[in-house]
C-alpha positions in Angstrom: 17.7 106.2 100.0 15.9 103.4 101.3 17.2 99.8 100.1 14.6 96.6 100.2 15.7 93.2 99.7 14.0 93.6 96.0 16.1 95.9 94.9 18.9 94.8 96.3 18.7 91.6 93.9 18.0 93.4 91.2 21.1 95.2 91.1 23.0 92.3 92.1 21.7 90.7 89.2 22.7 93.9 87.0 25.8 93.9 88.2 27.1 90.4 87.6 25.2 90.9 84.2 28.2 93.9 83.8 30.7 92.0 85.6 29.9 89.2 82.4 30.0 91.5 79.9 33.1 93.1 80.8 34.5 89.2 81.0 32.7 88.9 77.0 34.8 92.2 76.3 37.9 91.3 77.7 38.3 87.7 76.0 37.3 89.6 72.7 40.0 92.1 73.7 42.5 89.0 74.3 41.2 86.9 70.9 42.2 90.6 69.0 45.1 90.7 70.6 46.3 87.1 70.2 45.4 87.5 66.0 47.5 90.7 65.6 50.0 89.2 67.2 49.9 86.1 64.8 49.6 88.5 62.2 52.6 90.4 63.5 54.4 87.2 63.8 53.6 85.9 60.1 54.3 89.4 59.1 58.0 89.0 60.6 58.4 85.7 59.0 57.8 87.0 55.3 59.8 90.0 56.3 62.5 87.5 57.3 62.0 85.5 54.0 62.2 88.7 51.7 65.3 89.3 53.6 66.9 86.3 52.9 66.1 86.5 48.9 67.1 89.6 49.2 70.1 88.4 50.8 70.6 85.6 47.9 70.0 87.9 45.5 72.1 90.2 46.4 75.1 87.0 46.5 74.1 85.6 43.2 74.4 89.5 41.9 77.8 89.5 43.3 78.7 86.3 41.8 77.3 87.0 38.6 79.7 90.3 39.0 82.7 88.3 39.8 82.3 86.4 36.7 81.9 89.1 34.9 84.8 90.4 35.7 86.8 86.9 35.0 85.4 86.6 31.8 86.3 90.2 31.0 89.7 89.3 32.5 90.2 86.5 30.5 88.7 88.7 27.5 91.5 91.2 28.2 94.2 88.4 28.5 93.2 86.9 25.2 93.2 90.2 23.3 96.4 90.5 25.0 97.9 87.4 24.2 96.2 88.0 20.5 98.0 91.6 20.5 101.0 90.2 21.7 101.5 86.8 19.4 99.5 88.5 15.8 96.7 85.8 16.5 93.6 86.6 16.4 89.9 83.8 16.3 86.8 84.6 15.0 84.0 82.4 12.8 82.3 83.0 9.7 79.0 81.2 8.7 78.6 81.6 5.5 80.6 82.1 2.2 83.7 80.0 0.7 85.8 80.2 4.0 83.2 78.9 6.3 84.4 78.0 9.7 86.2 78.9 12.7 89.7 80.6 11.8 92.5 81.4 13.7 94.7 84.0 11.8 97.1 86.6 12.3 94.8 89.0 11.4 92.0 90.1 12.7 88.4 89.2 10.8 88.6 93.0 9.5 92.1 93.0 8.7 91.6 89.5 6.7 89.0 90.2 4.7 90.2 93.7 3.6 93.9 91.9 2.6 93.5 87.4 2.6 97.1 86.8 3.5 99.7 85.3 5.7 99.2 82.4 7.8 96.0 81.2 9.0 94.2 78.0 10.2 90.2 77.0 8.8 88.5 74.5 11.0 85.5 73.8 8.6 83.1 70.4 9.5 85.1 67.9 7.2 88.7 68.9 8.7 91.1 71.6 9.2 93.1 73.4 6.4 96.1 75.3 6.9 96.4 78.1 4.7 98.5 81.1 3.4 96.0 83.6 2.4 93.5 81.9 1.1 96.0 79.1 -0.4 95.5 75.5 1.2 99.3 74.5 1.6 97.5 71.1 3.8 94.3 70.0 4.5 93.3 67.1 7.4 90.0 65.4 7.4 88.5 63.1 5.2 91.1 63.4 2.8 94.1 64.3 4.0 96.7 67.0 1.1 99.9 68.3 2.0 101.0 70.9 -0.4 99.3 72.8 -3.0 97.1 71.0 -5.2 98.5 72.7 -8.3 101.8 71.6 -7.5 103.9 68.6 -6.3 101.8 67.1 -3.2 100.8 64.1 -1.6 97.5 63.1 -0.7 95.8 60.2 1.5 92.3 59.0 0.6 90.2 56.2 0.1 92.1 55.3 -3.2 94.8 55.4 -0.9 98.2 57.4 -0.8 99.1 59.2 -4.1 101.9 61.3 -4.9 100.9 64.3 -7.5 103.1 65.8 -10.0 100.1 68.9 -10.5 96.4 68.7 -10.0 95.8 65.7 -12.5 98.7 64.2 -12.6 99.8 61.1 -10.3 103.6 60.4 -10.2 103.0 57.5 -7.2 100.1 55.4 -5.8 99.7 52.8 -3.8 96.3 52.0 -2.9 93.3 49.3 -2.3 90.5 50.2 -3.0 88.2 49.8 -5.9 89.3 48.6 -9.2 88.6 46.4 -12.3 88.3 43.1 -12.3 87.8 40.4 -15.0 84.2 40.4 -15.1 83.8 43.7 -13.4 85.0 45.6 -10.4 86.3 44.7 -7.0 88.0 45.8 -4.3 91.8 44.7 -4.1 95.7 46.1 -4.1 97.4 48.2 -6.9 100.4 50.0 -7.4 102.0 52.8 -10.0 104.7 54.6 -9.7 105.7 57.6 -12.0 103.4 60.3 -13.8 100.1 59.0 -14.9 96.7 60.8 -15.6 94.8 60.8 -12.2 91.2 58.8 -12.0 92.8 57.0 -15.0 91.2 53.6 -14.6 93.1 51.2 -12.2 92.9 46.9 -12.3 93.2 45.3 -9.6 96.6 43.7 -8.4 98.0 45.7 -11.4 100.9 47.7 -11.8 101.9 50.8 -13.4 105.0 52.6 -13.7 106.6 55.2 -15.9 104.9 58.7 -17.5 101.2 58.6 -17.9 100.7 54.6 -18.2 97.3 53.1 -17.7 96.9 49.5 -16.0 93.5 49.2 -16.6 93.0 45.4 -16.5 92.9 43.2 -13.9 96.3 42.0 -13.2 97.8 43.9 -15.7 101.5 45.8 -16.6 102.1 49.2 -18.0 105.6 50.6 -18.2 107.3 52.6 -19.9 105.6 56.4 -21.2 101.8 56.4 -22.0 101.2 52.4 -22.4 98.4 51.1 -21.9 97.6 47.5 -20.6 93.6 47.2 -20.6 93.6 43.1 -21.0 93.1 40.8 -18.3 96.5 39.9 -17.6 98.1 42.2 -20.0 101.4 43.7 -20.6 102.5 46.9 -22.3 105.5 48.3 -22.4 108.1 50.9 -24.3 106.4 54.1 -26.0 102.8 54.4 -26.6 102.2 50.7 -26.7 98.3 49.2 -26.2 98.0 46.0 -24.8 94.0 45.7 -24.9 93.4 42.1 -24.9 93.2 39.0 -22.7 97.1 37.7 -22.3 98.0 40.1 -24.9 101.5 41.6 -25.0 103.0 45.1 -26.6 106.1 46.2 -26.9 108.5 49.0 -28.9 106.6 52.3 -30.2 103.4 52.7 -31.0 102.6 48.8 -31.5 99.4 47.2 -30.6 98.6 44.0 -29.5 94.2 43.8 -29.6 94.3 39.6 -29.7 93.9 37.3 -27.0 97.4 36.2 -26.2 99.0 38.1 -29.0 102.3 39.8 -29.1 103.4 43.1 -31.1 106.8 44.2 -31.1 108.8 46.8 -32.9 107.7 49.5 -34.4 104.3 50.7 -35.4 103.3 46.9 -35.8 99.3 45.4 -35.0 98.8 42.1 -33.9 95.3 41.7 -34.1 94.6 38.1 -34.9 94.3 35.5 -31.8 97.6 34.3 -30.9 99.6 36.3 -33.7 102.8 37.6 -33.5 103.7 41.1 -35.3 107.5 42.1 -35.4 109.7 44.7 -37.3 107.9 47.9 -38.8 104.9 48.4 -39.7 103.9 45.0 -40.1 99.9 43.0 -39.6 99.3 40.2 -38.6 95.4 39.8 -38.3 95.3 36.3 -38.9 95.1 33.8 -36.3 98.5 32.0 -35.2 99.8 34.6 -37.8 103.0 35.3 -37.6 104.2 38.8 -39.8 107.7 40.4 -39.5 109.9 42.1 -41.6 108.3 45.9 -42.7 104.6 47.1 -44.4 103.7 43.3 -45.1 99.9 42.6 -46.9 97.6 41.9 -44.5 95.5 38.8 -44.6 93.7 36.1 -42.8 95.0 32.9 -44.5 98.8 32.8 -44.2 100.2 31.4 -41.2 103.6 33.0 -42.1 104.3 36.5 -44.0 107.7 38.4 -44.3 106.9 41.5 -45.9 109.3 44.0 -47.5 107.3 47.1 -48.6 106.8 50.4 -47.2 104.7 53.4 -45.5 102.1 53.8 -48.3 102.9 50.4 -50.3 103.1 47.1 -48.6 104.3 44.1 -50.4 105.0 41.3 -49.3 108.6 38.7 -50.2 107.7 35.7 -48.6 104.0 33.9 -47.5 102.9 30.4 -46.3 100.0 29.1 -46.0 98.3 26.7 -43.7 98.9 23.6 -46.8 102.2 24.8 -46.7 102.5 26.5 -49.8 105.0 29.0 -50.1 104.6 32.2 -52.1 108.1 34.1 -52.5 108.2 37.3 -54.3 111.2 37.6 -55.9 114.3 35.3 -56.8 115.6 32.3 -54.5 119.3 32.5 -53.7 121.5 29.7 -52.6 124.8 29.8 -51.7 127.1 28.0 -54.5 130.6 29.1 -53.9 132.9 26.5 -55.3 135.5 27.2 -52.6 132.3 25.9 -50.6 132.4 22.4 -52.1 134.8 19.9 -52.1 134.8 16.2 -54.0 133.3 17.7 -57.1 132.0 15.5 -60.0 130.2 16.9 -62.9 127.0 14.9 -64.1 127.0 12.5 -66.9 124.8 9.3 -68.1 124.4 9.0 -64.5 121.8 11.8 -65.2 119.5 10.6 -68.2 119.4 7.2 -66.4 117.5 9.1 -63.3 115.8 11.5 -65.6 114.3 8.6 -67.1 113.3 6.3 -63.8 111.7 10.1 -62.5 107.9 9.0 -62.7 106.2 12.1 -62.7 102.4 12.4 -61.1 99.4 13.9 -60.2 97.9 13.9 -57.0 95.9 15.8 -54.2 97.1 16.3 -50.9 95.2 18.5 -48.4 92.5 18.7 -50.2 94.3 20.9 -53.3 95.6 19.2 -56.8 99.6 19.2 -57.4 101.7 17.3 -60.1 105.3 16.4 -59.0 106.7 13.5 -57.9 106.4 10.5 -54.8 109.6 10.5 -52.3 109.5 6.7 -52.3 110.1 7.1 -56.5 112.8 9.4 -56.1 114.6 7.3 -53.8 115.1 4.2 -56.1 116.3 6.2 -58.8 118.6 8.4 -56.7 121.9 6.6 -56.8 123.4 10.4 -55.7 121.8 9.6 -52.4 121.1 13.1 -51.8 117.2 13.7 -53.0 115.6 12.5 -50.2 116.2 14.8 -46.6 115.1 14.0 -43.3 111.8 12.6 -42.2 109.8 14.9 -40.6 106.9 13.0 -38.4 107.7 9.8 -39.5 107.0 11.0 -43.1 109.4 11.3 -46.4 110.6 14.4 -47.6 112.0 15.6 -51.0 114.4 18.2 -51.9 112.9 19.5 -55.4 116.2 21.9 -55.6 117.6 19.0 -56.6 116.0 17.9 -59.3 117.7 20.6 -61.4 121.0 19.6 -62.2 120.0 16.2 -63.6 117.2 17.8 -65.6 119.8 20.1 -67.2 122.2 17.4 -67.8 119.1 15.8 -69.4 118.7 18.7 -71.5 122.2 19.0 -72.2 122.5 15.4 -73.7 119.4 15.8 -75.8 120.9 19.2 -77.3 123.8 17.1 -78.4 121.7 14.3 -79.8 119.5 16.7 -81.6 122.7 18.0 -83.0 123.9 15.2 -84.1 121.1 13.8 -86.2 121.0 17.6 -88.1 124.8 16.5 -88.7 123.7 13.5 -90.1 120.7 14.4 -92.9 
C-alpha cells in the first residue's frame, strides 16, 4: 500500500488523538482508584472505631459483671452475717411501724409473730423496741422505758421522771410557764407524783403526791395542794392556796384572800388579810381573824372564836371594829382566895365611891353608850385599882371592878331599908 505524506498526517493525527484518550482513560482509571482507596481507608477507620466500642463495650460489660458479682458477694455475706447473728433489715412505708427496722426477724417472720428485739428508725428518731413495745425512743423527745410505767423523758418542758403515763414523780425544766400577768418562759422545779401537763408557774416549786404550783413563784407540798396565787404557798393535805400572798396549811383548808392564811382543819380564809385557824372555822371578813371550831361567819367582826359544830355553828366570843365584845356565855375569873393575900372586906369606904361614881351618857365612835369617864373614876377611887394602864396615851377603866362596891352599896341600903321597917 502506497503511503503519501497526506495520509501519513492523518494518522499521526489519529494516533496522538488515541495516544490522548488513552492518557483521559488512564487518569480516570487513577482518580477511581485513588477514591476506593479513600473509601477503603475511611472504611478501615470506622471498622477500627466499631472495634474499639466494641472493645469498651465489651470492658464496661465486664465491669458491670464484676460488680455484680461484689454486690452479690456482699449480698451473700450480709444474709450470712444476718443468718449467723438473727439480724435481719428491711423498710416498710406505710402503716404504724413506718421506717427502716433492723430486727431479729426477718420482715415475714415479724409480721406473722411482732416480738423480740428490734430497732425502728422512723423520720423523728429511732425507737428501740421489744415487739412492738417502745422500751426507748431518741429524737425529738427523748423516753427511756415504757410509757405505762416508771420512765424518764427529755423534752422541751425539760427532764421529767414518770411514775405511769400521766403521772410525773420529778421535773425539772424551763420552759414555758405562768407568770403574773400571763405566761413566760423561766425555771421550775417538782419533785414527787403530780398529774402531768398540770399547769406549772414560773420559778415555782412543787413537791410531794399530785401538787400543783400553778402560780408564778409559787409552793405546793405536801399530797394534792394546790398553790395557784402569785406567790403562794400550800401545804399539808388537800390544801388551796389560790390567791395573791395567800397561805394554806393542815387538811382540806383554803386560803382564796390576798395575803390570807388558813390553817387547821377544814378552815376558809376568804376575806383579805384574814386568818382562819382550828376546825371548821370562816373568816370572810377583811383583817378577820376566826379560830376555835364552826364559828358564824360574817363581814363585820374583826375577831370571832367560835364553839359550834359540823351542821350548827355558834359562835362564844366576837369583836367588832368599835371594840365591842359579844361573848356567848358566862365570864369566868379566877378568885381563889388562896390566890389573894392582904384581904380587906369593903365598908363605908364603898357608899362613899358609890356616891362620887357620876354616871353618863355619851357617843364614842360614832355609837351611843352610858357608863362612866376614867378621869371620874379616878378621883373617887381611893382603892387605887379602877383605872389600868394607858393604852396610846389614853385612860382605861376596869368595869370588873365596879362590882364589889356596887354590892357593898346594895348591901348597906338592905340594911338601912331594914331598919326603918324595924322602926314604923
Amino acid at each position: 500500500m502506497k503511503l503519501t505524506a497526506e495520509s501519513t498526517v492523518v494518522n499521526d493525527a489519529k494516533i496522538n488523538t488515541d495516544i490522548d484518550g488513552a492518557q483521559t482513560t488512564a487518569d480516570n482509571a487513577q482518580s477511581t482508584a485513588n477514591t476506593a482507596t479513600t473509601k477503603a481507608d475511611n472504611a478501615q477507620g470506622t471498622a477500627n472505631t466499631a472495634v474499639t466500642k466494641a472493645d469498651n463495650a465489651q470492658s464496661t460489660a465486664n465491669t458491670a459483671v464484676s460488680k455484680a458479682d461484689t454486690a452479690q458477694a456482699t449480698a451473700n455475706s450480709a444474709k450470712s452475717v444476718a443468718d449467723n447473728t438473727a439480724q435481719y433489715f428491711w423498710f416498710k412505708s406505710s402503716g404504724s411501724d413506718t421506717g427502716a427496722h433492723i430486727s431479729e426477724k426477718t420482715q415475714a417472720q415479724f409480721e406473722a409473730n411482732p416480738s423480740g428485739g428490734n430497732l425502728l428508725a422512723r423520720s423523728n428518731g429511732i425507737a428501740v423496741r421489744d415487739g412492738m413495745s417502745e422500751l426507748a425512743t431518741f429524737g425529738t423527745n427523748t423516753r427511756v422505758g415504757l410509757a405505762s410505767t416508771r420512765h424518764i423523758e427529755i423534752k422541751d418542758g425539760g427532764l421529767q421522771v414518770y411514775q405511769d403515763s400521766s403521772r410525773v414523780m420529778g421535773h425539772f425544766g424551763y420552759g414555758l410557764g405562768t407568770a403574773e400577768n400571763g405566761t413566760a418562759i423561766a425555771p421550775y422545779f417538782s419533785l414527787g407524783i403530780r398529774v402531768e401537763d398540770s399547769t406549772v408557774g414560773n420559778y415555782s416549786v412543787a413537791e410531794g403526791y399530785e401538787t400543783t404550783a400553778s402560780g408564778y413563784v409559787s409552793h405546793a407540798e405536801g399530797f394534792r395542794t394546790k398553790a395557784e396565787g402569785y406567790g403562794s404557798h400550800a401545804e399539808g393535805y388537800n390544801t388551796t392556796a389560790s390567791a395573791r400572798g395567800s397561805h394554806a396549811e393542815g387538811g382540806y383548808t383554803t386560803a382564796s384572800g390576798q395575803n390570807s392564811h388558813a390553817e387547821g382543819s377544814s378552815t376558809t380564809a376568804s376575806g383579805d388579810r384574814s386568818h382562819a385557824g382550828g376546825i371548821g372555822t370562816i373568816a370572810s371578813g377583811a383583817e378577820q381573824v376566826a379560830i376555835g371550831r364552826y364559828n358564824v361567819a360574817d363581814t363585820t367582826n374583826l375577831f370571832i372564836i367560835g364553839n359550834g359544830y359540823d351542821g350548827g355553828r355558834h359562835n362564844a366570843f366576837s369583836v367588832s371594829p368599835s371594840g365591842n365584845v359579844v361573848v356567848n356565855g358566862t365570864t369566868v375569873h379566877s378568885s381563889d382566895r388562896r390566890l389573894k393575900e392582904h384581904i380587906n372586906y369593903l365598908g363605908e369606904d364603898a357608899d362613899e365611891f358609890v356616891r362620887a361614881l357620876k354616871p353618863a351618857h355619851y357617843i364614842k365612835d360614832g355609837e351611843h353608850h352610858v357608863g362612866f369617864y376614867a378621869q371620874d373614876v379616878a378621883e373617887a377611887d381611893t382603892w387605887d385599882c379602877m383605872i389600868g394602864e394607858e393604852m396610846n396615851g389614853y385612860m382605861t377603866l376596869g368595869y370588873m371592878e365596879l362590882i364589889a362596891p356596887l354590892v357593898k352599896y346594895c348591901q348597906h341600903l338592905e340594911e338601912r331599908i331594914a331598919e326603918l321597917e324595924r322602926s314604923k
